[in-house]
N, C-alpha and C positions, 0 to 999 in steps of 0.2 A: 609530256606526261610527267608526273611529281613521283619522285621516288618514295619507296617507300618507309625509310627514315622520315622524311619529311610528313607523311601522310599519318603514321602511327601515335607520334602522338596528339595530333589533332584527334583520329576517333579515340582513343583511350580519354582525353578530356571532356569529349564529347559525351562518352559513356560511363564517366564518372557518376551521374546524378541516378541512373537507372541503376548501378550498384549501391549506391549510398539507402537508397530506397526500398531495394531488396534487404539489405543491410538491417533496416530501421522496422520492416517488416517483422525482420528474422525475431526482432528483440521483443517486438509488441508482441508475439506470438507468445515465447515463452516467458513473460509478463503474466498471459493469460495463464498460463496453465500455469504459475510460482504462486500466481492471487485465490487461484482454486487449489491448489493440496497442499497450500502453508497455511489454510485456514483464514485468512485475510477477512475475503468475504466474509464466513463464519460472524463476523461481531461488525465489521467496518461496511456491510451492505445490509440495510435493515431486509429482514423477512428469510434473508438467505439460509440460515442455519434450517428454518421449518419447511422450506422449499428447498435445500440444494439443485442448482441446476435449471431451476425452473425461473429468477429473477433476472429479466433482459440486463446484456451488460452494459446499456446506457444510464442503469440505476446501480449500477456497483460503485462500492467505495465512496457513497457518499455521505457513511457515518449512518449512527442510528442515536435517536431517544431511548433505547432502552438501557437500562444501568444497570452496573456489574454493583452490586453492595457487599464489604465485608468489612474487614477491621481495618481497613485502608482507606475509606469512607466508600464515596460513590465515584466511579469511573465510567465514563461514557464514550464508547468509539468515533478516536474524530474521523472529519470529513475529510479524508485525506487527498480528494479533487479539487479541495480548496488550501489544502496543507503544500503538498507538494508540489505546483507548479510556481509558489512564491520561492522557491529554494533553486535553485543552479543543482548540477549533478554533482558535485562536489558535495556540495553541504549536504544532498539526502545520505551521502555514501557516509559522510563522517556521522550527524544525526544517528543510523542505521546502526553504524558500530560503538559508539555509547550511550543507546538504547537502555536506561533505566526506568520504563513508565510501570504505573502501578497497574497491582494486576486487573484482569487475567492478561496482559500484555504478556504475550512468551517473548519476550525479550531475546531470549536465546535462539528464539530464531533467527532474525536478523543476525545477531550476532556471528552462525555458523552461515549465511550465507554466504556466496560469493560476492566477489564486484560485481561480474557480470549479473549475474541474479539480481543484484540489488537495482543494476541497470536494467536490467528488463522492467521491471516493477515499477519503475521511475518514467520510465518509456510508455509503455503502459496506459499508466493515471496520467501522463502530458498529450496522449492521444486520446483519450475517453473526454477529457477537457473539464473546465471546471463547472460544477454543477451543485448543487443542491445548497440546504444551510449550514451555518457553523453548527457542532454539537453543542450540546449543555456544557457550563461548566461543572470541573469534579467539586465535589462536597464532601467536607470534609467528615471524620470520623465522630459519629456522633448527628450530623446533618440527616433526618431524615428525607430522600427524596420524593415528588411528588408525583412521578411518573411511575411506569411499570419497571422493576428489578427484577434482576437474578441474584436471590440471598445466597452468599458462600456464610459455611457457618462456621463462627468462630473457632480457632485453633485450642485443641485443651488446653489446658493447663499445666504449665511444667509442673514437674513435681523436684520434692526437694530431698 
């Protein structure tokens, strides 16, 4: 009979992968739930904003044609099942924390997240897989676009 030094860390090696898995679970899970009450969806899953809740999340996060228009020009949610699996976790995390896209990008979200958070999210869209097309590109200020928008209206006027 093998003692049980000898035997121990064979099963811990053994049961490495079924922890790593619950692990990888743990992170897709709250993935799920950062991509729903950080608003994510909201712009980056077409239809979701007028349905919450109701769009299967095999159609999450794969960008929409609808365009943000203000004095910024036109901004369009990219596909981020096709954004983030071309990045290493590393680069989403850096990407993530000097986050300056135009709006209505809340930037500051990302910003105040965690690593972890930003991991879960990254876990996430690398388990949802990549799917749909590229978005539009932004146009610039002045560019009228030819699809449907959302007009933000221009900021007054300072005064002097």
């Amino acid at each position: 009979m093998l003692p049980l030094r000898t035997l121990l860390p064979a099963v811990l090696l053994a049961a490495l992968p079924l922890l790593q898995a619950h692990a990888d679970e743990h992170l897709i899970e709250r993935g799920r739930y950062l991509v729903q009450i950080s608003g994510c969806n909201d712009c980056h899953t077409s239809g979701y904003l007028m349905a919450p809740g109701k769009v299967a999340e095999t159609d999450w996060l794969k960008g929409d044609n609808l365009g943000w228009y203000g004095p910024w020009g036109t901004t369009y949610p990219s596909n981020l099942r096709l954004v983030l699996p071309r990045l290493s976790e590393s680069q989403w995390l850096a990407l993530a924390r000097q986050a300056n896209y135009r709006p209505p990008m809340p930037n500051q979200t990302l910003h105040h997240m965690t690593d972890e958070d930003l991991r879960a999210i990254y876990q996430l869209v690398k388990h949802l897989g990549p799917a749909g097309e590229p978005a539009p590109m932004a146009l610039p200020p002045g560019d009228m676009p030819e699809g449907p928008v959302v007009m933000f209206p221009m900021p007054p006027a300072a005064s002097k």
